[in-house]
Structures are given as structure tokens and as C-alpha cells.
N, C-alpha and C positions, 0 to 999 in steps of 0.2 A: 648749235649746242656748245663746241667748243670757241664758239666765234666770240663769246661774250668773255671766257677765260682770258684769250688767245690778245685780246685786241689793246688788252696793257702790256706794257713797256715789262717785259718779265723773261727769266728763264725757261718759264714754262712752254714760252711760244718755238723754244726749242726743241727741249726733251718731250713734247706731247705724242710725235711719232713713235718714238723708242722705248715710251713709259706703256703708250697702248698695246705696244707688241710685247711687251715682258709682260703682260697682264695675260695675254692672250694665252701667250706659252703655258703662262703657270697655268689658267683655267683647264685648257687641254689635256696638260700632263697629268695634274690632278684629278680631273674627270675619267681619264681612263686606266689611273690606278685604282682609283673607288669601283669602277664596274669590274676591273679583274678581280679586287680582294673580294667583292661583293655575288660575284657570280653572275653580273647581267651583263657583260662585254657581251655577248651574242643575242642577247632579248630583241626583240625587233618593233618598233611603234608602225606599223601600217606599211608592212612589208619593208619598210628600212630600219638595215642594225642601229642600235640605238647609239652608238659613238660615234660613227661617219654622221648622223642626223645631228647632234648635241655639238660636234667640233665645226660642223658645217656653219650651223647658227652661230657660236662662237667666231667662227670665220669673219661671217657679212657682218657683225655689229665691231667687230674688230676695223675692219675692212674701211668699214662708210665712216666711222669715228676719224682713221687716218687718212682717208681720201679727206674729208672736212680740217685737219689741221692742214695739208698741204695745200689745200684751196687757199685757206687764210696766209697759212707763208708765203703761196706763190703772190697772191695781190697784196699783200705787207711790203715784199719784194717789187712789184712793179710801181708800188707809188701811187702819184695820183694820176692815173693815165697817162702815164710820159710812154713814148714809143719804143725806148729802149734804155732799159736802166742801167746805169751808172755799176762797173766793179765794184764790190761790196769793201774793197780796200780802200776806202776814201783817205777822209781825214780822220779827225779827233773828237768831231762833232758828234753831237745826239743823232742828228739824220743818218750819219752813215754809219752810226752804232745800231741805228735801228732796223737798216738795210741789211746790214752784216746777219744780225739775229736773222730778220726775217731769211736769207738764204739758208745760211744755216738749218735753221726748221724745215725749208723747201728739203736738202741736202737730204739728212736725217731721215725726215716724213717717206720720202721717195723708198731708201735704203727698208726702212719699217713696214714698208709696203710689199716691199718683193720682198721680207722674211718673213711677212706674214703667212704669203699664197705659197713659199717655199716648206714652210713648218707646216701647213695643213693636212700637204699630200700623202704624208705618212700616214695618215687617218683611214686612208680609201684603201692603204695596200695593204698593212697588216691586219691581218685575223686572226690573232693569236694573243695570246698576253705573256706568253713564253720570253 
């Protein structure tokens, strides 16, 4: 999905972990002003509250989108099958401009990752809109 974005020579293949994770946030945080101003924070779809279910989903499409950029950074990053890649501090060149981005994006993607699962969990504790 993001492979086809990801796979030109762009800033994008950096900030795609950090851009997916501020999208997330904001879905989340908006989502569960709209049920408190709204009155459904406690409504429940098949015995689950409707915001732990809603941020849940929000979660895995968050989630699998930034596992999918780090894939692509991590193998942008290792090249073409070499054993062990080269510090991303090379030279001057295009290849190790392109190495650089692609850790970069690994860096990033990783970071976007574990703020993702970190911002979620406040979903499951509060029950309140207080």
C-alpha cells in the first residue's frame, strides 16, 4: 500500500511513520470528544464500549500502515541483499543519500510505532470523559 508511495526517492519515505501516528492521535482524540459532547462514550456495540472498540480499530490500521513503512525502510536500508549494510554516513552520493533516508524512516517508523501502542492504552483505562 505504502510500498508504491515509499519506493521513490522522497521525504515521504521518511516522515510516513510520524505522519501516520499524528493521524492516529488526532482520530482518537477526536473520536472520543465527539462521544463525550455527544453522550455515547458508554454506548456499547456487542458488549464492547464503543471507544475502546473504535480506538482499537483505529489502532491495527494505524499499526499495520507503520509496520508496512518500516518494512519498506528496513529493506530500502539493507540494499540489494548485501549481508551487512554499510553506516548510513557514507559519502555525497545518491546511494548513500538514499541509505541515510531509508534508516532514517527505519528510525522514525520504529519510534511511530511504540507511540502508537503507547497512546492507545489510555483508551482501555479511562471511563469517564471527566
Amino acid at each position: 500500500m505504502l510500498l508504491q508511495a515509499i519506493e521513490r526517492d522522497s521525504l515521504f519515505s521518511v516522515i510516513a511513520g510520524p505522519l501516520i501516528w499524528s493521524v492516529h492521535f488526532l482520530s482518537i482524540y477526536v473520536f472520543t470528544a465527539i462521544a463525550c459532547a455527544h453522550g455515547f462514550f458508554h454506548d456499547e456495540i456487542l458488549g464492547i464500549r464503543t471507544v475502546p472498540l473504535v480506538g482499537s480499530a483505529f489502532s491495527l490500521i494505524a499499526l499495520a500502515l507503520i509496520a508496512d513503512a518500516l518494512y519498506v525502510s528496513w529493506r530500502r536500508w539493507r540494499g540489494d541483499g548485501e549481508q551487512e549494510p554499510p553506516p548510513p554516513q557514507g559519502g555525497n552520493d545518491p546511494a548513500s543519500r538514499r541509505r541515510f533516508m531509508a534508516y532514517s524512516g527505519l528510525l522514525l517508523s520504529g519510534i511511530a510505532l511504540i507511540a502508537t501502542v503507547w497512546q492507545t492504552l489510555p483508551v482501555y483505562f479511562f471511563a469517564s470523559c471527566r
